[in-house]
C-alpha positions as CSV (number, residue, x, y, z in Angstrom):
1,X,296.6,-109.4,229.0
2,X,296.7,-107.3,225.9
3,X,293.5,-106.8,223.5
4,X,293.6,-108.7,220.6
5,X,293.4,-107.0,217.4
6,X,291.6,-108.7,215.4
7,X,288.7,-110.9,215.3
8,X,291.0,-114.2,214.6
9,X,293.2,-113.4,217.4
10,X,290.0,-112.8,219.6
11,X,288.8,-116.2,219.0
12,X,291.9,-118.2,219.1
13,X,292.7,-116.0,222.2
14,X,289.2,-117.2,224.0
15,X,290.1,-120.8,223.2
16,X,293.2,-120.8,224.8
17,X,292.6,-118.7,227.6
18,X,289.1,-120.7,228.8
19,X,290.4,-124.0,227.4
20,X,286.9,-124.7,226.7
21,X,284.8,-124.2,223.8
22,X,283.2,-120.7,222.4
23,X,278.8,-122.3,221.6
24,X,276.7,-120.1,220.2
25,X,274.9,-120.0,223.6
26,X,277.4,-118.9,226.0
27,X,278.5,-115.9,223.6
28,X,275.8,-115.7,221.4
29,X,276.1,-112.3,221.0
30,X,279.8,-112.3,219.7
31,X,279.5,-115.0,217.8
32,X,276.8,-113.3,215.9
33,X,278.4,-110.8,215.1
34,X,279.6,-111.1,211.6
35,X,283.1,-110.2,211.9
36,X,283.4,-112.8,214.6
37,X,281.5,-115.5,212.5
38,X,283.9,-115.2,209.6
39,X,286.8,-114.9,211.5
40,X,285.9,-118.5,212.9
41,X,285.2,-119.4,209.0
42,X,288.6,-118.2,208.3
43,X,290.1,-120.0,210.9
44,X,288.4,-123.1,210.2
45,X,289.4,-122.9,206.9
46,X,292.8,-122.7,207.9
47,X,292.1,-125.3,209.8
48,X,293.2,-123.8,212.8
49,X,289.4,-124.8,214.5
50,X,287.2,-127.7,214.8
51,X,283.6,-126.2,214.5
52,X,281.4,-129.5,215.8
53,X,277.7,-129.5,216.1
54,X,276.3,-129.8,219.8
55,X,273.8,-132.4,219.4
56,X,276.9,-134.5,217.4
57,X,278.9,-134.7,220.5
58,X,276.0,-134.6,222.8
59,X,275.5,-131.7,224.7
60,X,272.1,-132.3,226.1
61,X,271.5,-128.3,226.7
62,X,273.2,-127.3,223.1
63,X,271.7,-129.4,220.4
64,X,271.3,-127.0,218.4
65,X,274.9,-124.9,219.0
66,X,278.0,-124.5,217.3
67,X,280.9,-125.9,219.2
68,X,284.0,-123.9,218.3
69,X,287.0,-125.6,219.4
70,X,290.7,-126.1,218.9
71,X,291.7,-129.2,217.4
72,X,292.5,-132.4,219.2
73,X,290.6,-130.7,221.8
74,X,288.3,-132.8,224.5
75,X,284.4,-132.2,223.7
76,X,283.1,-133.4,226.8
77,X,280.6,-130.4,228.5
78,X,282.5,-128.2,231.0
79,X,282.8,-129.0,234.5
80,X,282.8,-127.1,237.3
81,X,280.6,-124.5,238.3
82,X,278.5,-124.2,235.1
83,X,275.6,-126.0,233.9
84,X,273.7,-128.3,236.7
85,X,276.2,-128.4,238.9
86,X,274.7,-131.5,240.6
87,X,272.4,-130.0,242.8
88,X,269.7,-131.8,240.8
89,X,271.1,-135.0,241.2
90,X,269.1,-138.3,242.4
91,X,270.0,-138.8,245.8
C-alpha cells in the first residue's frame, strides 16, 4: 500500500480501506489535527463525505463524536472485535 499524499487522500484512503467510519474517538488524534479536519471539510464540501453526529445515528458510546463516513454508507456501530464484544451480555 503506498502513503497517501495528502490529507484528502488519507481520509478517503481510511474509509475505504476499514470500510468503517473515521469518530473522533477512535482517531482523535488525527482528526484533530487541523490539516486532517479541513481536509474532511473539503471533502464534505465536495460532497465526497457524510459527516453524521454519533448521538443522531445512535452510537451509545459516541454521542458526542463526529461520524465521518462515505456516502450511502451503513451507520450501524462496527462489529466484530471492538466495542463490548458481548462478553457483557445477559445470559
Amino acid at each position: 500500500m503506498t502513503t497517501p499524499t495528502t490529507a484528502e487522500e488519507l481520509v478517503l484512503d481510511v474509509l475505504k480501506e476499514r470500510a468503517m467510519h473515521l469518530t473522533d474517538l477512535r482517531l482523535k488524534t488525527k482528526l484533530t489535527d487541523p490539516k486532517l479536519r479541513a481536509a474532511v471539510d473539503e471533502l464534505q464540501k465536495a460532497g465526497k463525505v457524510e459527516v453524521h453526529r454519533g448521538a443522531d445515528i445512535k452510537w451509545r458510546h459516541a454521542r458526542s463524536a463526529q461520524v465521518v463516513s462515505l456516502p450511502g454508507q451503513d451507520l450501524s456501530p462496527p462489529k466484530g472485535m471492538g466495542g463490548w464484544g458481548g462478553r457483557f451480555r445477559r445470559q
